[in-house]
C-alpha positions in Angstrom: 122.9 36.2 117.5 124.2 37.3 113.9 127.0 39.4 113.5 124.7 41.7 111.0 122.7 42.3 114.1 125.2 42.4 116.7 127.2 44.9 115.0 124.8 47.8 114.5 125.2 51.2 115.2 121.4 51.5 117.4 120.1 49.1 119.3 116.5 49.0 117.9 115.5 46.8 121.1 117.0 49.2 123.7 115.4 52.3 121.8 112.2 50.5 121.9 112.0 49.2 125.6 113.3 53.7 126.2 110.5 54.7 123.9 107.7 52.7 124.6 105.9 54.0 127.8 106.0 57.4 126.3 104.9 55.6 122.7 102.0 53.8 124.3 100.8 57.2 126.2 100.7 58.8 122.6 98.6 55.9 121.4 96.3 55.8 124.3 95.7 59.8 124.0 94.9 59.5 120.3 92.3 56.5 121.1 90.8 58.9 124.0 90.7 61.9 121.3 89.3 59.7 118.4 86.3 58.2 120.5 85.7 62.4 121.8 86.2 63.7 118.8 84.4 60.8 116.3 86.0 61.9 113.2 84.7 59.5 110.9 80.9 59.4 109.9 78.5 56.5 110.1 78.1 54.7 106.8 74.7 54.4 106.8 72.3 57.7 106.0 68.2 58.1 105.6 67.3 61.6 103.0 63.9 62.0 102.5 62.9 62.3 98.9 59.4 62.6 97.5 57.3 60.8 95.4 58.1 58.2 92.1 59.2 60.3 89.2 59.5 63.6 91.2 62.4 66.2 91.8 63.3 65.0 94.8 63.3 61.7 94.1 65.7 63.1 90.6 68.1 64.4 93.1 68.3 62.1 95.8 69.4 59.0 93.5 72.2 62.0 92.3 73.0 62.5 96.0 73.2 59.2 96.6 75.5 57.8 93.8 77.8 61.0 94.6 78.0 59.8 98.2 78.3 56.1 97.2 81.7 57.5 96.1 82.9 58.0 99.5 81.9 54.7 100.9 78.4 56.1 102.3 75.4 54.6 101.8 72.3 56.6 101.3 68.9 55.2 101.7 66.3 56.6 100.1 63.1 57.5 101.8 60.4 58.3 99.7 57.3 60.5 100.7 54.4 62.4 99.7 56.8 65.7 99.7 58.2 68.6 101.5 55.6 68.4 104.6 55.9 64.8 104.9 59.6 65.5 105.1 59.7 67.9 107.7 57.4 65.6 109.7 60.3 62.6 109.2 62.8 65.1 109.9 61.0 66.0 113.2 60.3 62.7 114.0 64.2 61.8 113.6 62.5 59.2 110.8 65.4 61.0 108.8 68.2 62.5 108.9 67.9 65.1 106.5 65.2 65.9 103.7 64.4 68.1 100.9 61.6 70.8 102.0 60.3 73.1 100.4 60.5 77.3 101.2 56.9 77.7 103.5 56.4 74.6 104.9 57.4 75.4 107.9 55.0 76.4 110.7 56.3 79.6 112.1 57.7 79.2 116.0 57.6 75.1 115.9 59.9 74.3 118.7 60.6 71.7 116.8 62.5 73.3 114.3 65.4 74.7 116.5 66.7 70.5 116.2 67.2 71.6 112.3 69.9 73.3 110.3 70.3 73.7 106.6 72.5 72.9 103.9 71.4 76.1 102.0 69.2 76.9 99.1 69.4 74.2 96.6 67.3 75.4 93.4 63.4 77.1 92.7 60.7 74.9 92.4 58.3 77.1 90.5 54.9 76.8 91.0 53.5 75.2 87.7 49.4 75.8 87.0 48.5 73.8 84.0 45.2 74.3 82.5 43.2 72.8 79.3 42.5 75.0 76.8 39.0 73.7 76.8 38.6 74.3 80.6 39.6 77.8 79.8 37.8 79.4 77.2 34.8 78.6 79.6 36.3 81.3 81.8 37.8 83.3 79.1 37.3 83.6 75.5 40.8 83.7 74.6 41.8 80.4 76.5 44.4 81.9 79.0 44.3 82.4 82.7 46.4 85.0 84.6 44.9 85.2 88.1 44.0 82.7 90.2 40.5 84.5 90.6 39.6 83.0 87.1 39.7 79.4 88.3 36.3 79.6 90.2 33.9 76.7 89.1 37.0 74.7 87.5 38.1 71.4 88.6 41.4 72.2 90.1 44.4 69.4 91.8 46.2 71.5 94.5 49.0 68.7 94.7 49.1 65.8 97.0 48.2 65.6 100.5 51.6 65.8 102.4 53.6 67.6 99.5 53.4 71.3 101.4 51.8 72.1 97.8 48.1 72.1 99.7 49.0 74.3 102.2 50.6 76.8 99.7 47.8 77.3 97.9 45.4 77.8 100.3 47.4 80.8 101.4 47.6 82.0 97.7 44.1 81.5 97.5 43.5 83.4 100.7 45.3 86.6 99.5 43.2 86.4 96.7 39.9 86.2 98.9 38.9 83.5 96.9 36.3 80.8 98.8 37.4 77.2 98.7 33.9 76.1 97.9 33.9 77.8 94.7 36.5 75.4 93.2 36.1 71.7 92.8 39.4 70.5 94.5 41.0 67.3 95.1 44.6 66.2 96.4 45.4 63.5 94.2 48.9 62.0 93.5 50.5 63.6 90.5 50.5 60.3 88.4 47.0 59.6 89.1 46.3 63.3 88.9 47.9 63.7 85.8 46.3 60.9 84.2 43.0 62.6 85.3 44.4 65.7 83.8 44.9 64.4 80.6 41.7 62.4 80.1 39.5 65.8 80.7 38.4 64.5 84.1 40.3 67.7 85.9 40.4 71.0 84.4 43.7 72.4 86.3 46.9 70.8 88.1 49.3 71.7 90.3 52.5 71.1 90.7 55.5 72.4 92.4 59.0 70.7 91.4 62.2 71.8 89.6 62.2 71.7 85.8 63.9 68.1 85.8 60.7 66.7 86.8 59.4 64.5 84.2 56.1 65.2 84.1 56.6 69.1 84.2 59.0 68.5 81.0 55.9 66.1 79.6 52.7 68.9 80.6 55.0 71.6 79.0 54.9 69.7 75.7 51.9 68.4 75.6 49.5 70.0 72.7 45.8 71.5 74.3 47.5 72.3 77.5 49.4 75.8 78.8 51.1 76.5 81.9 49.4 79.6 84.2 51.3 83.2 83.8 51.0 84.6 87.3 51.0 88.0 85.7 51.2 89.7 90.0 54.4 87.4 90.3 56.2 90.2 92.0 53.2 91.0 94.3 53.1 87.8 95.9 57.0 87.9 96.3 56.4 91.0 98.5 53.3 89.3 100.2 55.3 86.0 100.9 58.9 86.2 102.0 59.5 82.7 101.3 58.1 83.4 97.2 60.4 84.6 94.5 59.4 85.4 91.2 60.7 83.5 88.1 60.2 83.7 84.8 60.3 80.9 82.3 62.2 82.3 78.9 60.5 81.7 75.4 61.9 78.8 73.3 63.7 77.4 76.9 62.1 74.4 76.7 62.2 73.7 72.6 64.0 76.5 70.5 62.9 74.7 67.7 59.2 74.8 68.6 59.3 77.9 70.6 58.1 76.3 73.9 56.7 78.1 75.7 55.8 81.0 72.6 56.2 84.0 75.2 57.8 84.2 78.6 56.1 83.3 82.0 56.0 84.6 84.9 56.1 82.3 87.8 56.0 81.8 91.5 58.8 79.8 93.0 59.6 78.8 96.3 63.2 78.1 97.4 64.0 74.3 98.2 66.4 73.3 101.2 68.1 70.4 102.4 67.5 70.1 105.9 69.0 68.3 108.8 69.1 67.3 112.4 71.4 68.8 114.7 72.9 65.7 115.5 73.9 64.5 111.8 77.8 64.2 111.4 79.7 67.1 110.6 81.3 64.7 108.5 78.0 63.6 106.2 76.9 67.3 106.6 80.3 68.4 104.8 79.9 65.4 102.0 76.5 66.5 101.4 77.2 70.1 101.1 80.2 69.1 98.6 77.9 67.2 96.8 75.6 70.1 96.1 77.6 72.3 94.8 78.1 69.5 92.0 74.6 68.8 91.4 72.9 72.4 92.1 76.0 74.1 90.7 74.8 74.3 86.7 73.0 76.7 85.2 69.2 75.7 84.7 66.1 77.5 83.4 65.7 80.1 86.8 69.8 80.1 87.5 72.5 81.1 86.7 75.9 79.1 87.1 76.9 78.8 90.2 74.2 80.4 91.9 73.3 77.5 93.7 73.4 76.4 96.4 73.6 79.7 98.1 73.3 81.0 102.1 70.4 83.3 101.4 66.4 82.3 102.0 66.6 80.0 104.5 64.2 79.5 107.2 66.2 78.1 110.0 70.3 78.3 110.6 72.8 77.3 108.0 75.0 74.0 109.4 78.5 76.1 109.9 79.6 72.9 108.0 77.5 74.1 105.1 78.6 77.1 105.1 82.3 76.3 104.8 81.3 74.0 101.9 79.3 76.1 100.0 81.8 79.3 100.0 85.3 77.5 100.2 84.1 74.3 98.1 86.6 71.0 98.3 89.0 71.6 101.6 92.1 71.3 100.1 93.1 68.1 101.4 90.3 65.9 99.8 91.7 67.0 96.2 94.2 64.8 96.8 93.8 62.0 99.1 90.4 59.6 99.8 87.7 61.3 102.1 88.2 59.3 105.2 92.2 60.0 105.2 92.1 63.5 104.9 88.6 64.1 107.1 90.2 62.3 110.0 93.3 64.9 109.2 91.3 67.4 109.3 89.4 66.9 112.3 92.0 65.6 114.5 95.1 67.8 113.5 94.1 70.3 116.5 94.5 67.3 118.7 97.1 65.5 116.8 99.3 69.2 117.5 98.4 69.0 121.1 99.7 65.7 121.9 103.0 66.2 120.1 103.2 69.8 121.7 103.0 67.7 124.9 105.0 64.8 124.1 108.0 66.4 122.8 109.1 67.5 126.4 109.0 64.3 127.2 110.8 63.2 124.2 113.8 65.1 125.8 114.3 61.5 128.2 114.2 59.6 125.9 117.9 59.5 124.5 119.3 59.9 128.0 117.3 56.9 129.1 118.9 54.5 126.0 122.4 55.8 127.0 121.9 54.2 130.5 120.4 51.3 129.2 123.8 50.5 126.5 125.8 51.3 129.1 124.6 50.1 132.3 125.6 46.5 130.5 129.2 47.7 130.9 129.5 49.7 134.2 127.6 47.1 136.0 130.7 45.0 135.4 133.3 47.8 137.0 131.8 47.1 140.9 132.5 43.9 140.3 136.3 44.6 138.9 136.7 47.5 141.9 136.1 44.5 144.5 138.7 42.3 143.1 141.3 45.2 142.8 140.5 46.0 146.7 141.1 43.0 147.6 144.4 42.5 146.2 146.8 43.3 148.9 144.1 41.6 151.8 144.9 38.0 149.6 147.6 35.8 150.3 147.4 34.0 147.5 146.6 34.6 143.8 145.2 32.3 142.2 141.2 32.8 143.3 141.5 36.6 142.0 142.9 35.6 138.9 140.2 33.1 138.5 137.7 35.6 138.6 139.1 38.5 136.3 139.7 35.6 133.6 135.6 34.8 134.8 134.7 38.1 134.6 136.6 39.0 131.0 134.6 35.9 129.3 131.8 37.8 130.2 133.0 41.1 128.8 133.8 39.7 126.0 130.1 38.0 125.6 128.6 41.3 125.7 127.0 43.2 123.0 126.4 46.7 122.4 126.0 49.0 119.5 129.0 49.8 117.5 128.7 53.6 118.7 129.6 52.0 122.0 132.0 50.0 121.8 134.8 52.3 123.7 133.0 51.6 126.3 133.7 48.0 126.5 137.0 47.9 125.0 137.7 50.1 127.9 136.4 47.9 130.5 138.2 44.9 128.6 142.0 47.0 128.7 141.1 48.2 132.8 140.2 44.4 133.1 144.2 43.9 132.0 145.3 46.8 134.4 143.8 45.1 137.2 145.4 41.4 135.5 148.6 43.0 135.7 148.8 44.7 139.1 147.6 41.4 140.3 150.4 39.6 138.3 152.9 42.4 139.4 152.3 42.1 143.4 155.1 41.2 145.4 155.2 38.1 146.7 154.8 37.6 150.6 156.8 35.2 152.4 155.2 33.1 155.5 157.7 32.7 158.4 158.4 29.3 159.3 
């Protein structure tokens, strides 16, 4: 063996062979506490969006490249809208979805499986009409109720979008008969295409500003955008309706689109989720909104969203923590999967070194018997020699086993810290040697 490693203060090996059991019962009670506990989250995650050139489908592809990020991979499910989503979310098609304030039925068992992620942002309820269409009902070309659309050819949104349902409550307050409108349920391309060709007098849509082909209608010369003058009656009638106003000039200063304000209704859009989603991709999502919903926008102010408030089922506690404390302090400064399995193993990590640092206490003990047992094992050895001394006639068998028995004193090795202890065995080696030598000699009679 080298003298560099011969010569050392610790014997590494020793400390090892001490330290292991209590080394591999740490392990083994960090693997038990990572497969409870499951810190880290899957990889893989289905949102459900919405349909091509919508909102949701906007803010999923933002949810997704924020999450991409962190190593997670979001697949994108689209669908026809907010009801489609809760049905995928029900389902467990999904594991999580944007849905829209009202689409829930109220007292679905269902729904207890769900939590949310908070309020995300108003989709406003967006009635666009031809001017045309209009000064058939009124000579001035505007529409203020929803009474005035009798008779007109009116899209109520897509089958599956939650928008079909919301009407027909709106249109129920208003004791308005279904028959009396011409209404279809077309998809908001085709509808809009229809729209703009004069082959539908009305459309409806409910989405977020970004939407495209809100930003488009709002432009577009010949066609205005409804002012739900009783905005603040329906809010009263429908606790899942705010009221919103669109400012003049928001959309073009230059232009000043729209030329007055208008006065909307907007329900509140949530990101849902199961209950069995990882706290984990809960927490990343949450993050992530306050990012992406965090701006100020047309019907917000900065940092108003997301927020805890309208929401039809619980808030995720995960959310919760997300959206009032923002970035845990640890993810500011090291990657996501270090400082989440920190995070949601340091309870655990604590109790094991709480419980193995008693133990701990045996440890040094245990290495100073191990260094030097390889010298005191040698003394019952020496003791026998020395006791049998004055039982020997002659000499020369003892001597040949103290010079046996110093070769292999002098062949062992122990850390340098130790080494009194063998040079001490080596000099008692001598003091037996020289009693030996020193014995009287005993004369046989003849």
């Amino acid at each position: 063996m080298p003298k560099t490693l011969r010569y050392t203060l610790l014997s590494l090996r020793d400390l090892v062979i001490s330290a292991g059991p209590f080394l591999v019962l740490a392990v083994a009670l960090l693997v038990l506490a990572y497969s409870w506990l499951d810190p880290n989250p899957p990889k893989r995650v289905t949102l459900a969006t919405g349909p091509a050139q919508s909102a949701y489908e906007a803010f999923g592809k933002r949810y997704a490249e924020a999450l991409k990020k962190e190593g997670i991979d979001v697949v994108l499910l689209p669908s026809e809208g907010s009801a489609a989503n809760l049905q995928l979310l029900r389902q467990g098609n999904a594991d999580l979805g944007f849905v829209q304030g009202g689409s829930s039925e109220a007292g679905n068992p269902q729904d207890k499986e769900l939590e949310s992620l908070g309020s995300l942002f108003l989709e406003p309820v967006w009635l666009f009409y031809r001017e045309d269409a209009a000064r058939r009902v009124n000579p001035q070309a505007t529409l203020t109720a929803l009474t005035e659309l009798k008779g007109l050819r009116v899209n109520v949104g897509t089958a599956g979008s939650g928008l079909p349902s919301l009407m027909a409550k709106l249109l129920e307050s208003n004791r308005i008969d279904s028959s009396t409108l011409i209404m279809s349920e077309l998809e908001q391309t085709p509808a809009t295409v229809a729209f703009l060709g004069g082959e539908l007098d009305a459309i409806v849509f409910a989405s977020a500003p970004e939407s495209l082909m809100v930003q488009m209608l709002l432009q577009t010369p010949g066609v205005k955008l409804m002012d739900f003058a009783q905005s603040e009656a329906y809010s009263r009638r429908f606790a899942f309706l705010s009221p919103a106003v669109l400012p003049r000039g928001v959309v073009d200063l230059a232009a000043n689109i729209p030329p007055q304000d208008v006065r909307l209704l907007a329900p509140t859009t949530t990101l849902l989720t199961r209950t069995g989603t990882h706290p984990a991709l809960l927490q990343l999502f949450a993050l992530a909104g306050n990012d992406i919903h965090g701006s100020a926008g047309w019907f917000k102010q900065a940092r108003e969203y997301p927020k805890l408030a309208q929401n039809e089922v619980p808030i995720s506690a995960e959310a919760e923590r997300s959206i009032r404390n923002d970035k845990p302090f640890l993810q500011r400064y090291l990657p996501f999967w270090v400082a989440n399995l920190v995070e949601r193993m340091w309870l655990v990590m604590g109790l094991i070194i709480a419980i193995m640092l008693p133990l701990s206490r045996i440890v040094p003990p245990l290495y100073e018997f191990r260094v030097r047992s390889r010298v005191f094992r040698w003394y019952g050895q020496l003791r026998d020699i020395e006791n049998r001394i004055d039982n020997v006639d002659a000499t020369d068998g003892l001597l040949e086993a103290l010079d046996s028995l110093e070769r292999r004193a002098e062949k062992i090795s122990v850390p340098l810290s130790y080494a009194n202890e063998l040079y001490a065995l080596r000099n008692n080696i001598g003091l037996v040697r020289r009693k030996l030598q020193n014995r009287p000699v005993v004369q046989k009679e003849p």
